[in-house]
KEZANU-797243 format. One record per residue: residue in three letters; x, z, y of N, C-alpha, C in turn. Coordinates in steps of 0.02 Angstrom, whole numbers, plus 50000, padded with zeros to 5 digits. Each point is the difference from the previous one (the first is absolute). Layout:
N
AlaXZYXZYXZY ...
! end
This chain:
572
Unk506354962651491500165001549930499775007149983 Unk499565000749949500045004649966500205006749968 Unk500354995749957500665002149942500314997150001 Unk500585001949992500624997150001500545002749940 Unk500394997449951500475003249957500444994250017 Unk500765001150010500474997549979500615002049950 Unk500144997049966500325001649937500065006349983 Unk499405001149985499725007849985500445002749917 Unk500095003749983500055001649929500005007549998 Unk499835002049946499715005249994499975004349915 Unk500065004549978500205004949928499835003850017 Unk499775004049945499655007749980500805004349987 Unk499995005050009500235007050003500764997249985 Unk500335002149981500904996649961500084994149974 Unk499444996149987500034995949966500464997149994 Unk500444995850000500444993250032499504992450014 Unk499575000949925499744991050003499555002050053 Unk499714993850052499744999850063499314996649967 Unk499395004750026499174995449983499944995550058 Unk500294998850050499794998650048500824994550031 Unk500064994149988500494996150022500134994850060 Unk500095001550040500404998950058498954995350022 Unk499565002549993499404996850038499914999150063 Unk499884994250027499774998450053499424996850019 Unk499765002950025499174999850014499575000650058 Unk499544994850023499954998650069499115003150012 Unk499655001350031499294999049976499645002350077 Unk499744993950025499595001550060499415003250004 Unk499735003150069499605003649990499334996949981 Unk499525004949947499274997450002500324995449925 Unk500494999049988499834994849942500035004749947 Unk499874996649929499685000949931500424998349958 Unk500605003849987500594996949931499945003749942 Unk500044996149960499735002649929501045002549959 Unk500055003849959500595001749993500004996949939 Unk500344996549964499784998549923500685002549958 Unk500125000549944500475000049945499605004549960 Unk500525000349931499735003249958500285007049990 Unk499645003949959500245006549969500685001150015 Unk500225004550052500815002650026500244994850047 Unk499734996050025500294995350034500035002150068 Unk499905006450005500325003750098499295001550032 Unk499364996249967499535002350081499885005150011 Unk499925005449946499595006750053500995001550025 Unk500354998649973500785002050034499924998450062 Unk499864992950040499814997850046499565004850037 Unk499524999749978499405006950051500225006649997 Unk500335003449972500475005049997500485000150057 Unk500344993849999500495001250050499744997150072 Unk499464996249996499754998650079499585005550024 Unk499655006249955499725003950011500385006050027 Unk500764999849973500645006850002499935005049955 Unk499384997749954500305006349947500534997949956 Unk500344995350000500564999349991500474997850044 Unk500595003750038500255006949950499895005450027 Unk499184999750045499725007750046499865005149956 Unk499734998149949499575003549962500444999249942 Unk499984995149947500464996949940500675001750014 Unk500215001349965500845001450014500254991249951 Unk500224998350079500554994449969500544994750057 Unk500054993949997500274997650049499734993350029 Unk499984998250060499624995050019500554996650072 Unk499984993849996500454998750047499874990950022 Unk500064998050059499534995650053499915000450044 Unk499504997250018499435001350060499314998149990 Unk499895006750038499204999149982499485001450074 Unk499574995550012499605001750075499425000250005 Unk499605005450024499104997350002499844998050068 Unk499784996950014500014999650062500284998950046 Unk500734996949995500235000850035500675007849973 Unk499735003149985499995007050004500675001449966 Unk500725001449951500415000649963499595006849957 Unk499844998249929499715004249957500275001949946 Unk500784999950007500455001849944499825008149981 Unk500095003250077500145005749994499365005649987 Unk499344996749982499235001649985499825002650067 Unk500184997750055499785003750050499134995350009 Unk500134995250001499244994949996499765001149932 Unk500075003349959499524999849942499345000149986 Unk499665003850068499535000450010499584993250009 Unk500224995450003499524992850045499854996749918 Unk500685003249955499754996149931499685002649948 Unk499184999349979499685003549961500064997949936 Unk500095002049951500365000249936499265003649963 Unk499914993049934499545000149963500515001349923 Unk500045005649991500234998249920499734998749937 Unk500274999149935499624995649959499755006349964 Unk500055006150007499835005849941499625004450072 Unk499435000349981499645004650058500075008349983 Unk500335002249935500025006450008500505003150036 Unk500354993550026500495004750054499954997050060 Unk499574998550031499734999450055499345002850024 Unk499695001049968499305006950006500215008250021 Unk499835000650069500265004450002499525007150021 Unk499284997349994499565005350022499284999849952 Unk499795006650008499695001449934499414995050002 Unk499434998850055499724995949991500024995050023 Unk499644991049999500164996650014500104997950095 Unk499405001049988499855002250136500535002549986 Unk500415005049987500505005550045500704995149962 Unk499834995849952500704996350011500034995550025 Unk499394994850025500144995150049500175002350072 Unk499655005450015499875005350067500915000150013 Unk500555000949938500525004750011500454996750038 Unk500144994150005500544994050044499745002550063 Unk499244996450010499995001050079499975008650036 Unk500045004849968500025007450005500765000550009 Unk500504995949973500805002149989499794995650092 Unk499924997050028500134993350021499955005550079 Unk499435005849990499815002250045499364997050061 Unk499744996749961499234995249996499495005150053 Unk499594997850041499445005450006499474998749937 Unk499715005750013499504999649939499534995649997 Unk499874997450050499354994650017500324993249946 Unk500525000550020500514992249977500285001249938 Unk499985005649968500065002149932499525001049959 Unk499304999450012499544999749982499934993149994 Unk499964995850067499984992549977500394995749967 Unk500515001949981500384997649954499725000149931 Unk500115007449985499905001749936499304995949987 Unk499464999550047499104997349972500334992449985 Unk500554996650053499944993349999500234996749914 Unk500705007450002500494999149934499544999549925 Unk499405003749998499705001349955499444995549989 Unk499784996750063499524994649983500414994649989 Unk500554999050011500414992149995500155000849929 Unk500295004549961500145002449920499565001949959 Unk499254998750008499695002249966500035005049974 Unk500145006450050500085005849979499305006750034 Unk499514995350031499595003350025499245003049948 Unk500245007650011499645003349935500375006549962 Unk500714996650027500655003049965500305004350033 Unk499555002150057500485005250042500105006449999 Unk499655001949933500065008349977500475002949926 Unk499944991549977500264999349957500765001149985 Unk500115005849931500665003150012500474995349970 Unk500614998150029500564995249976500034999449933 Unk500245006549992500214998249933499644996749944 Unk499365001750009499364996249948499694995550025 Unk500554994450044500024992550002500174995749915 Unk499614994050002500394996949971500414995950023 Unk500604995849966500464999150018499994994550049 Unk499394995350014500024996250039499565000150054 Unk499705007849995499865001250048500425005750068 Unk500645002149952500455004250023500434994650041 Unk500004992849978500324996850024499904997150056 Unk499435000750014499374997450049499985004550067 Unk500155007749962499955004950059500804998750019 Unk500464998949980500845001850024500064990950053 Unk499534995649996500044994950038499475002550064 Unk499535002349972499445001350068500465006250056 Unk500545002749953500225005750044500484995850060 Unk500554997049950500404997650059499684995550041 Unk499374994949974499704995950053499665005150080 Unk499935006649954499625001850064500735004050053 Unk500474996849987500605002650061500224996050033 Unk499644992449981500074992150032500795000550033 Unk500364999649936500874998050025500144993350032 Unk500394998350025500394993050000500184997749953 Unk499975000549953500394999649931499615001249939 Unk499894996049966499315005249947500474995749928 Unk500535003349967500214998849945499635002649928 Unk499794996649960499534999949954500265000649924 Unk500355003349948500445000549963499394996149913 Unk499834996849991499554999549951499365002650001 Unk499674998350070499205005350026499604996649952 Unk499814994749958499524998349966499735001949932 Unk500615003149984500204997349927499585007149936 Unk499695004950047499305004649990499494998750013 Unk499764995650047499344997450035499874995449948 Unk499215000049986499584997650000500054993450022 Unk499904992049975500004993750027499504999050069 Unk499385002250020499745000550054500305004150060 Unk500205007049964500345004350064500814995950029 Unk500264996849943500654996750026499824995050026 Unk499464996750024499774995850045499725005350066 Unk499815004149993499685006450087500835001350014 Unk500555001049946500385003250044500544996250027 Unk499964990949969500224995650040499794998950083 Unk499194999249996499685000850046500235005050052 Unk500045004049997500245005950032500694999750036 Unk500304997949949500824997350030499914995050038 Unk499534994749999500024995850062499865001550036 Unk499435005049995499825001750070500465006650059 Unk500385001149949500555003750036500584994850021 Unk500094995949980500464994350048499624998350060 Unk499504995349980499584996250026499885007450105 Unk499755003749973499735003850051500445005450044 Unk500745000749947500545006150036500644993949989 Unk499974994149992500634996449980500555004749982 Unk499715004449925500545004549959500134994749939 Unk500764998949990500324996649950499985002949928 Unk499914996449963499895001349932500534997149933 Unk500055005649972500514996249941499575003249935 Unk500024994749964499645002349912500414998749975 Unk500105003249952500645001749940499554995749936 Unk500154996949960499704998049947500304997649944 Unk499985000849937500444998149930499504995349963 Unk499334996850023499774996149968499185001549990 Unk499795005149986499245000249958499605000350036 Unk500055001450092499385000850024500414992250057 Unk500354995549967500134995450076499594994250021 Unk499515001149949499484993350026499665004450063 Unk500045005950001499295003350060500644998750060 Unk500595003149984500274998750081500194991950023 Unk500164996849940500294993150020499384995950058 Unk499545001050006499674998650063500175000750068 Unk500115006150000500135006250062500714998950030 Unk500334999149949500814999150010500284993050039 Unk500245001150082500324993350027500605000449944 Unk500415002849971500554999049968500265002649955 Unk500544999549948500025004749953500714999549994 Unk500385006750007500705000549971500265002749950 Unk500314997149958500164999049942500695005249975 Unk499885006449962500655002949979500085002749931 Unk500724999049965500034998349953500755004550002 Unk500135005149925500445003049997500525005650091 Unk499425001550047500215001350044500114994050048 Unk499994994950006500264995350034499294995150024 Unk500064995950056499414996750028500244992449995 Unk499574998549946500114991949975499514995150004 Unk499725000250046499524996450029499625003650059 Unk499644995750058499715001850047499424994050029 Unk499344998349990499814994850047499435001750004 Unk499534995450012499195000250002499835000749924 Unk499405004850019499635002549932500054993449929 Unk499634995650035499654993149975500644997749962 Unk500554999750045500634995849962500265003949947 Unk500215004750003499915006549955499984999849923 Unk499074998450011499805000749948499874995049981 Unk500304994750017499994992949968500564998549961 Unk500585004549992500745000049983499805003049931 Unk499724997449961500205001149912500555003049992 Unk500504997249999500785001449976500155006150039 Unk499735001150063500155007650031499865005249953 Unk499225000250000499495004049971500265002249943 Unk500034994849960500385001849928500545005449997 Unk500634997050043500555003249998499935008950033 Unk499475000950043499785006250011499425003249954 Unk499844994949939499665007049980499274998250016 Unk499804996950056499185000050030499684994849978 Unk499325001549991499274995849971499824997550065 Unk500104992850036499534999350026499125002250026 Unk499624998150045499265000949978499834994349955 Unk499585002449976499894995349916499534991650042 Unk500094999850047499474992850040500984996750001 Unk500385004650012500464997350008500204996449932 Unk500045006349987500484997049914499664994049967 Unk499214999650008499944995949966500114993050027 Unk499894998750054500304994650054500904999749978 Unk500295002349977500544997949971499924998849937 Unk499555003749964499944995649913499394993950006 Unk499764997350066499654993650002500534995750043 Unk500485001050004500584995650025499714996650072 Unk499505006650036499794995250063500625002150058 Unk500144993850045500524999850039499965007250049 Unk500795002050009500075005450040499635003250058 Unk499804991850051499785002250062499085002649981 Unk499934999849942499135000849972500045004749963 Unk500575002250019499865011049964499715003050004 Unk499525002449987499465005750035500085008249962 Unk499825002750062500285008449982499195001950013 Unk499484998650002499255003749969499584994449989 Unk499675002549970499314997849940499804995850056 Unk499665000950067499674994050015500384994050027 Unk500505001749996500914994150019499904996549950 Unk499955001149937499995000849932499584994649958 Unk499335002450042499344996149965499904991350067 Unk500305004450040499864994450079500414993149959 Unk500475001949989500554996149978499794995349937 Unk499965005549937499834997049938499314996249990 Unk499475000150045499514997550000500104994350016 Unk500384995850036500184995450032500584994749922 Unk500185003849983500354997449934499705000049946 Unk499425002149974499745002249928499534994349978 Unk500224995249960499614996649959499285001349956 Unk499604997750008499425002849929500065000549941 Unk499775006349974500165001649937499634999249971 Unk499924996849916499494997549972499445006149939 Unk500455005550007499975005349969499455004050059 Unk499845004749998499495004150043500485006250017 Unk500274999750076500585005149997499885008049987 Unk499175002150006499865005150012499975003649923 Unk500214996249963499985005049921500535003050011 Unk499895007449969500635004249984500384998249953 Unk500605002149990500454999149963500335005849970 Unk499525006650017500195007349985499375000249952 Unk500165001549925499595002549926499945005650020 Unk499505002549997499455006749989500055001749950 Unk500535005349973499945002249929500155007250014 Unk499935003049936499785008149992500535002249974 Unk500605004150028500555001049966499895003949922 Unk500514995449947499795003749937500125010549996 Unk500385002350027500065005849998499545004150003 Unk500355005549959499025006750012500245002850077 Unk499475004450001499995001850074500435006749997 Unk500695002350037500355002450024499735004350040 Unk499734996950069499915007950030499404997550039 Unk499475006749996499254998550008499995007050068 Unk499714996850042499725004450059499484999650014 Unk499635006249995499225000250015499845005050067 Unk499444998650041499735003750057500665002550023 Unk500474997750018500515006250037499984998350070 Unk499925005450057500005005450027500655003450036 Unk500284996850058500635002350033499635004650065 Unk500115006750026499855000950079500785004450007 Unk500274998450048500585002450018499515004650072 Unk500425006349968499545006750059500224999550071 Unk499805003750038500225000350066499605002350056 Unk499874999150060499655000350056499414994849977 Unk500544992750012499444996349979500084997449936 Unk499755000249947500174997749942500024992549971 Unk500314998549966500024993550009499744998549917 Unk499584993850002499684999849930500354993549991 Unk500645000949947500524993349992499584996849914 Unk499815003849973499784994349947498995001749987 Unk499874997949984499224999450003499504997249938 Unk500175002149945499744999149941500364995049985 Unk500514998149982500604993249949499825002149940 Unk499854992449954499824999649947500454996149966 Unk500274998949979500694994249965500245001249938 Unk500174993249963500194998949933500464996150025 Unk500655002249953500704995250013500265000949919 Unk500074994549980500214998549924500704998050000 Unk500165002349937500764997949985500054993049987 Unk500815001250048500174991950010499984996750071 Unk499475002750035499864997950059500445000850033 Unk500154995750047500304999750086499654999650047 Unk499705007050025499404999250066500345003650054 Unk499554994850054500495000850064499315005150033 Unk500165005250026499465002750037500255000250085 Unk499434996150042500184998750062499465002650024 Unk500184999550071499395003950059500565000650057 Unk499395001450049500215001950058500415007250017 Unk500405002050049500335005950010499495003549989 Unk500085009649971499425004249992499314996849951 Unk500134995649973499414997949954499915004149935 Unk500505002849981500105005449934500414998949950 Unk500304993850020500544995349942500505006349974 Unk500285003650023500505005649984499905006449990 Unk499385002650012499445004649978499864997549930 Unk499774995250012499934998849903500485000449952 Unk500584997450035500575000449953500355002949973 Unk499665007150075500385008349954499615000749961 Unk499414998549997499765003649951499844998549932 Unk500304995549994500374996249933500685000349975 Unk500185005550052500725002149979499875006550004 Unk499455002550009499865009649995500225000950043 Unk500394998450066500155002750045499315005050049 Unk499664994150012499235002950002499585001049967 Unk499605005850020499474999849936499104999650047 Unk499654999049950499424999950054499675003850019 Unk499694999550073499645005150060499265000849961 Unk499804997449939499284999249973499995002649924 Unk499705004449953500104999949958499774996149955 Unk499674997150024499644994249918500464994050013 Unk500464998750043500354994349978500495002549931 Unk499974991549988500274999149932501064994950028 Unk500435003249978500554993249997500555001549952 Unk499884994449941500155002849931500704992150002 Unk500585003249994500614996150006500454998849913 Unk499834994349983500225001049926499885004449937 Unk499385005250011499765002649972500005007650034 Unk500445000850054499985006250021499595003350058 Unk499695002950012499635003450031500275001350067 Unk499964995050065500265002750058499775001050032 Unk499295002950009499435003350029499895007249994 Unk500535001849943499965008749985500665003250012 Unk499895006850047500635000250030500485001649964 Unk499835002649930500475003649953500334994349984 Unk500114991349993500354998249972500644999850030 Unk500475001049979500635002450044500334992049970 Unk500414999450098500304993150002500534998749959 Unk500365004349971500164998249942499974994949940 Unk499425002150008499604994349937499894994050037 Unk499605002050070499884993550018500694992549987 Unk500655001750045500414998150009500094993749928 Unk499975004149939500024993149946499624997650009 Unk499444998450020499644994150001499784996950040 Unk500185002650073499904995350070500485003650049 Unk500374995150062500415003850028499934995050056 Unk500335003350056499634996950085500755001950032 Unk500054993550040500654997050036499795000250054 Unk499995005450063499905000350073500534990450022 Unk499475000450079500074995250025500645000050049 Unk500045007350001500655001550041500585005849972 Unk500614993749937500355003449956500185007850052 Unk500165000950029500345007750057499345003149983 Unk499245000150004499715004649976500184999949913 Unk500224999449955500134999549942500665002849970 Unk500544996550028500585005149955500295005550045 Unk500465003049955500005006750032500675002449962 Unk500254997149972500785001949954500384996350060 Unk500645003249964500484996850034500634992149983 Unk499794997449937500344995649983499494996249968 Unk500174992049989499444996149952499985005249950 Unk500565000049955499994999249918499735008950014 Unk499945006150041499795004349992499044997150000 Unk499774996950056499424999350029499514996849939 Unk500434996349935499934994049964499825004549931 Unk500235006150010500005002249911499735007850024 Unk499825000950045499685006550021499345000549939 Unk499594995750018499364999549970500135002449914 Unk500374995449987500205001349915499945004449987 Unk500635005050027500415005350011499385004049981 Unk499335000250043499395005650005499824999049928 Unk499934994249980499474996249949500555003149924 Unk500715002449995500305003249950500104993449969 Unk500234997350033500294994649955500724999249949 Unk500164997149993500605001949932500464995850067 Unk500555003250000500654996550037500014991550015 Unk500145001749916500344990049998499244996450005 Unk499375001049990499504997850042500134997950070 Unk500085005750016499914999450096500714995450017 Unk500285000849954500684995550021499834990849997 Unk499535000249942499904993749978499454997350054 Unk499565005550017499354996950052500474998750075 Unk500255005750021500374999550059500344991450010 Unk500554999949947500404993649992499634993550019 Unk499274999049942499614994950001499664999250075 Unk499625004750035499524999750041500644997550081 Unk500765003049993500314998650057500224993750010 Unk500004996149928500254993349989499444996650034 Unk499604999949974499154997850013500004997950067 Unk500095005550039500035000550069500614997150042 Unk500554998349967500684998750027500385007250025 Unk499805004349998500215005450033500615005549940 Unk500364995049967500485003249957500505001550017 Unk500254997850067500775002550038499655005450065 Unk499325002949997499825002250049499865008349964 Unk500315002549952499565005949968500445005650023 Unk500484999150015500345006350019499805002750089 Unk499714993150036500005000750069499465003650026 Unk500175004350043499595002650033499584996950034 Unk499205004549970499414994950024499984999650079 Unk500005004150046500184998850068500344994150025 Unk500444998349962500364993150028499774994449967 Unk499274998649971499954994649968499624997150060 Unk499794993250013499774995550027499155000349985 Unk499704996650036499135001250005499804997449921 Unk500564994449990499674997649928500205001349939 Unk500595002649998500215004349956499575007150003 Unk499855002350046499735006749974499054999149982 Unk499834992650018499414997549957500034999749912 Unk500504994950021500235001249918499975004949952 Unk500345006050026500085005249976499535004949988 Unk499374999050060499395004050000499824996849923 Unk499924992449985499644998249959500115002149934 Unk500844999549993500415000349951499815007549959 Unk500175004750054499825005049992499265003149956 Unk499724997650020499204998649986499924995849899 Unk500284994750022500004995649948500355002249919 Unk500545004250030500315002549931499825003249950 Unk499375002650034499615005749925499404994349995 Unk499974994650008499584994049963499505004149977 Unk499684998250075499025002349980499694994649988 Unk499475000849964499464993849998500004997350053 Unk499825006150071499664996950044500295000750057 Unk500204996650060500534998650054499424998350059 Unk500085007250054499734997450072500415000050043 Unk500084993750030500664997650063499575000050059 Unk500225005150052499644999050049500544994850053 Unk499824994350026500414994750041500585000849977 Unk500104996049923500635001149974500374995550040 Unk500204995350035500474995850036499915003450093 Unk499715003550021500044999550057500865002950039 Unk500034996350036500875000550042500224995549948 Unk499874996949940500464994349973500034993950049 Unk500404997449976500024990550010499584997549959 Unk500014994749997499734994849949500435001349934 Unk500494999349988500304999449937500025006749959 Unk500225004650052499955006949965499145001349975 Unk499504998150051499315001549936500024996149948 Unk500154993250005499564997549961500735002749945 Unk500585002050003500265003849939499375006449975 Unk499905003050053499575005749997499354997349956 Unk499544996349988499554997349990500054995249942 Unk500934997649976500034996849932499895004049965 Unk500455007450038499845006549921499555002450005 Unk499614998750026499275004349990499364994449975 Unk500204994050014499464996649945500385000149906 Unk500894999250016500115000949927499745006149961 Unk499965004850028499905006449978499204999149985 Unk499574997950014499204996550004500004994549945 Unk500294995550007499864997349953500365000049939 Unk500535001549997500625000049935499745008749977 Unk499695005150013500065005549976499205003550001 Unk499634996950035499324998350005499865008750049 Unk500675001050024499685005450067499394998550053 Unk499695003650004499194998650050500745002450064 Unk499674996150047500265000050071499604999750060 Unk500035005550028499685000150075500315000150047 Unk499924996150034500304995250087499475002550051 Unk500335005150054499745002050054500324995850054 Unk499644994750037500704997550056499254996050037 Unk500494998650083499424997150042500474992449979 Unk500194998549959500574993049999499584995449954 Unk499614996750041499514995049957500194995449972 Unk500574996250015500344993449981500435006549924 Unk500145006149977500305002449966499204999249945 Unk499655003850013499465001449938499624992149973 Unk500184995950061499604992749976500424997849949 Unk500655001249985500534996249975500005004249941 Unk499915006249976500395003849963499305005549963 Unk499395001250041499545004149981499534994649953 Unk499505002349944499764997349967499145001950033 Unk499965004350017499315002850027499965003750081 Unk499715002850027500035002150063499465006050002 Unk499965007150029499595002950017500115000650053 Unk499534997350073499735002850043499985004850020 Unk500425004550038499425005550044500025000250077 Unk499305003449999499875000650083499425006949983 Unk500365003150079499745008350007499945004449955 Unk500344999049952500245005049957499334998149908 Unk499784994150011499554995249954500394994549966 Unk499954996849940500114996049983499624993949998 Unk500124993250055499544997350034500024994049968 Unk500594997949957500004992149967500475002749932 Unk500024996449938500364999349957499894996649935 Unk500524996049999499954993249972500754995949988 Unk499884993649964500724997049997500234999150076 Unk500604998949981500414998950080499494994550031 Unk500164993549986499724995750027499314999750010 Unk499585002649962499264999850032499855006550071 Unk500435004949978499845004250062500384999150085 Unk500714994549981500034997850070499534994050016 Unk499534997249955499624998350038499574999750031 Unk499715007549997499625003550031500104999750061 Unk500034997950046500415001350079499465005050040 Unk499354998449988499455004450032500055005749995 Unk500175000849946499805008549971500825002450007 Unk500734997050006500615002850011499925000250061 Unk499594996650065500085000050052499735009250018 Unk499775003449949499785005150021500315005450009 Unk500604999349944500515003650001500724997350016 Unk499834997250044500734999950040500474996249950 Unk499734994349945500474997449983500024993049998 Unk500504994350018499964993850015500254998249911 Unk500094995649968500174996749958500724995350039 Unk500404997649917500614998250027499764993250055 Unk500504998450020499864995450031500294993449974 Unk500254997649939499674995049956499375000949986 Unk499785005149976499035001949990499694997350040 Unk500285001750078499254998750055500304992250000 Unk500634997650003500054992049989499614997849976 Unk499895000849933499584995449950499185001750011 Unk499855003850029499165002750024499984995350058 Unk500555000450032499924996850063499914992649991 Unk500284995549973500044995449970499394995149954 Unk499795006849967499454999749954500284997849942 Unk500415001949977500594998849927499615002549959 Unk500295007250014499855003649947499955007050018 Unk499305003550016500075008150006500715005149973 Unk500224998049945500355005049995500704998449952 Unk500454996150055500504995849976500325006850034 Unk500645002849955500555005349998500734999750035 Unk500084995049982500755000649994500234991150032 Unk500465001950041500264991650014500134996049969 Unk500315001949929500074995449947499454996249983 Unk499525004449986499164998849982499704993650048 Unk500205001350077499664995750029500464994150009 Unk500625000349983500484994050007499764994349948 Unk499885003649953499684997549943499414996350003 Unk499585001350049499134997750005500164994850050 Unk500544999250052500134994850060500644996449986 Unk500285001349947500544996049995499904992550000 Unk499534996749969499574995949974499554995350056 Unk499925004450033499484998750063500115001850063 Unk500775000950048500214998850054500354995150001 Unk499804994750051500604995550010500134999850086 Unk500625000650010500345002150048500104993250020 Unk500024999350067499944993350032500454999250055 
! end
């Protein structure tokens, strides 16, 4: 055995209510358990307390048994065997460049150098981080910060490799290298693995995973094989989680349980075998090519990013772009492609390394340094991907009416915006509370909220749902298409969450190496697969279904394709 918890439970600092209820939990060595529930439902509580920073580090109370190895790990004396991936990499980065933070485990470990060298080369070619070894932390992007805080603990090869939401920054190709990677750390050191997951990246692990345990309000309400799992509708639901969409739709084609399939070629193996001829020609689109009526909003010409240094890094490379009012464009790419480089600088945060670029935002000039953000702020405003880089007050209703406050607003204004925007959000019994004690998705909320109250034209969400569940985005994602379409706000969606922009984006820009490499309606540019294969991006996987199939290049959404086979599977 492994791990071991018996009626574990576990609370933060005085609390009384317990995150963590009487769990018991078995897990042999070398195997692959996936953690599931939704938003607050105990898992990183769980890796917290099998790790001992709770109550080593955390001030709180924890009480059970807990063993690695054999080993009794109540008292963090084994902490060491369990490497702990958390879901926010700015507090796990702990050295200025990227080599000297993979380098830093096996250096604590007391490594010779020969064997700290081979680590770190092995850590960096398995993460696609080779290139990146001079490169200073902090001017990672976020999924590539996330990339280095997994390559670090991989290169200290624990017994234990706990994974707190490792995908959910990566890139759809890299969250396939760094699956890879995790097998091959079972497979070759038989080190046990646990993934924490709330839903958006569980089609990549549900492969990988012999099993998945199930927790819900602190408590563990289910436990079996992956497969059975995720064949439990009525589970799923009641926690909050999206199936993988091969799944879901295998429950809206009413095909029998034991013919579930959890990937695309399960998927197509299966449905090929059931699919009647269609008299129609499946390969026409069903996505209109039209030109949104709005004038053009915000126009970027030749711009020009080099972030200085030793070695300098050239993040954007002549971007040329028109985005019109009204739009919902999703801009995707690979980690370091320039997706968030662009986005400052449509919020003036950045300005450009070139002077003849042009980037003119609702009429204002954000290419000249004199325009002070001030101005910018009414007419476009940018929602970091990680609310903790963002607020900075100490209560909602302070964090919520700050902005106003600058902007000289009249009282009973800010009273009236405050009121409306907290309702909006559900967050109306939450305004007096201190932002420190809010929850991962409450203080999303709040980033947005925050943002949303001085109602700009124009709204950039960088991975507005990431650490949600299923239910909490797609709340996240009702108000941000209402706000799009009921108020005709232009909206920009930064996220590696493809099954999010297929469903909800109206257009797509591409980038790769700091270029804008595709852009177009949603559906014609996932069907590009050649040219996404370049930048590290897969299409949903209803998409590659229906390619696979030969349906339809660029079918979206499960509904969409329930719709095209409802007609034409018959289950036998």
């Amino acid at each position: 055995m492994s791990v071991s918890m018996k009626n574990v439970s576990a609370s933060y600092g005085e609390e009384e209510t317990w995150a963590l209820k009487d769990i018991s939990l078995e897990v042999n060595r070398g195997e692959v358990v996936g953690i599931l529930g939704p938003t607050g439902s105990g898992k990183t509580t769980l890796f917290m307390t099998l790790k001992g920073i709770l109550p080593h580090i955390l001030p709180g109370r924890v009480r059970g048994q807990i063993s690695i190895d054999g080993k009794e790990a109540i008292t963090g004396k084994v902490a060491g065997a369990v490497g702990l991936v958390l879901p926010d990499p700015n507090v796990s980065i702990v050295a200025l460049t990227v080599e000297d933070d993979v380098a830093f485990g096996p250096q604590c470990m007391g490594l010779p150098t020969g064997e700290i060298q081979k680590r770190v080369d092995e850590s960096l070619e398995l993460f696609r981080l080779r290139g990146y070894e001079k490169r200073v932390t902090y001017t990672l992007s976020g999924g590539e910060s996330q990339a280095t805080c997994v390559a670090s603990i991989y290169s200290m090869k624990p017994r234990v490799f706990a994974l707190d939401e490792p995908l959910s920054m990566i890139d759809p190709v890299g969250r396939e290298t760094v699956l890879r990677a995790i097998q091959k750390l079972t497979k070759e050191l038989g080190a046990t693995v646990l993934i924490a997951e709330s839903g958006d990246t569980i089609e990549y692990i549900a492969p990988i995973c012999e099993r998945f345990v199930v927790l819900n309000n602190g408590q563990k309400i289910a436990d079996g094989p992956a497969r059975e799992i995720l064949q439990d509708r009525q589970l799923l639901n009641r926690i909050r989680i999206r199936p993988p969409q091969v799944t879901e739709l295998a429950y809206d084609l009413s095909l029998p349980k034991d013919k579930v399939p959890l990937t695309v070629e399960e998927a197509a193996a299966l449905i090929s075998k059931l699919l009647r001829p269609s008299k129609s020609k499946g390969t026409e689109s069903a996505h209109k090519v039209s030109q949104p009526a709005g004038s053009r909003i915000i126009e970027v010409r030749n711009l020009h990013h080099t972030f200085p240094g030793l070695r300098p890094v050239d993040a954007l490379k002549g971007i040329n772009l028109d985005i019109n009012q009204g739009e919902m464009v999703g801009l995707i790419g690979q980690n370091g492609s320039g997706k968030t480089t662009l986005a400052l600088h449509l919020v003036g945060i950045y300005r450009p390394t070139n002077p003849d670029a042009k980037v003119i935002v609702d009429g204002v000039e954000l290419h000249n340094p004199k325009t002070p953000l001030t101005e910018v702020v009414k007419h476009i405003n940018y929602v970091f991907q990680n609310p903790d880089n963002q607020l900075f007050s100490d209560t909602v209703e302070e964090e919520v009416t700050y902005a106003l406050k600058m902007l000289d607003l009249p009282q009973e204004e800010i009273d009236r915006k405050v009121d409306s925007i907290l309702t909006l959000y559900g967050m109306q019994d939450d305004r007096k509370k201190p932002i420190m004690y809010l929850t991962k998705d409450k203080k999303t909320f709040l980033a947005q909220a925050s943002v949303l109250v001085m109602n700009p034209k124009i709204i950039v969400v960088d991975e507005p749902t990431t650490g949600l569940d299923h239910e909490m985005g797609e709340k996240v994602m009702t108000i941000l298409r209402r706000l799009n379409r009921e108020e005709n706000r232009t909206i920009l969606i930064i996220t590696h969450n493809m099954n999010l922009v297929a469903k909800y984006a109206d257009r797509l820009v591409v980038m790769s190496n700091g270029q804008i490499l595709l852009d177009g309606p949603t559906g014609e540019v996932f069907s590009k697969t050649d040219a996404l294969k370049q930048c590290s991006i897969s299409p949903p996987q209803i998409t590659r279904l229906g390619q696979s199939l030969d349906l339809r290049p660029d079918v979206l959404t499960v509904e969409e394709m329930t719709d095209l086979l409802k007609d034409r599977v018959s289950v036998r």
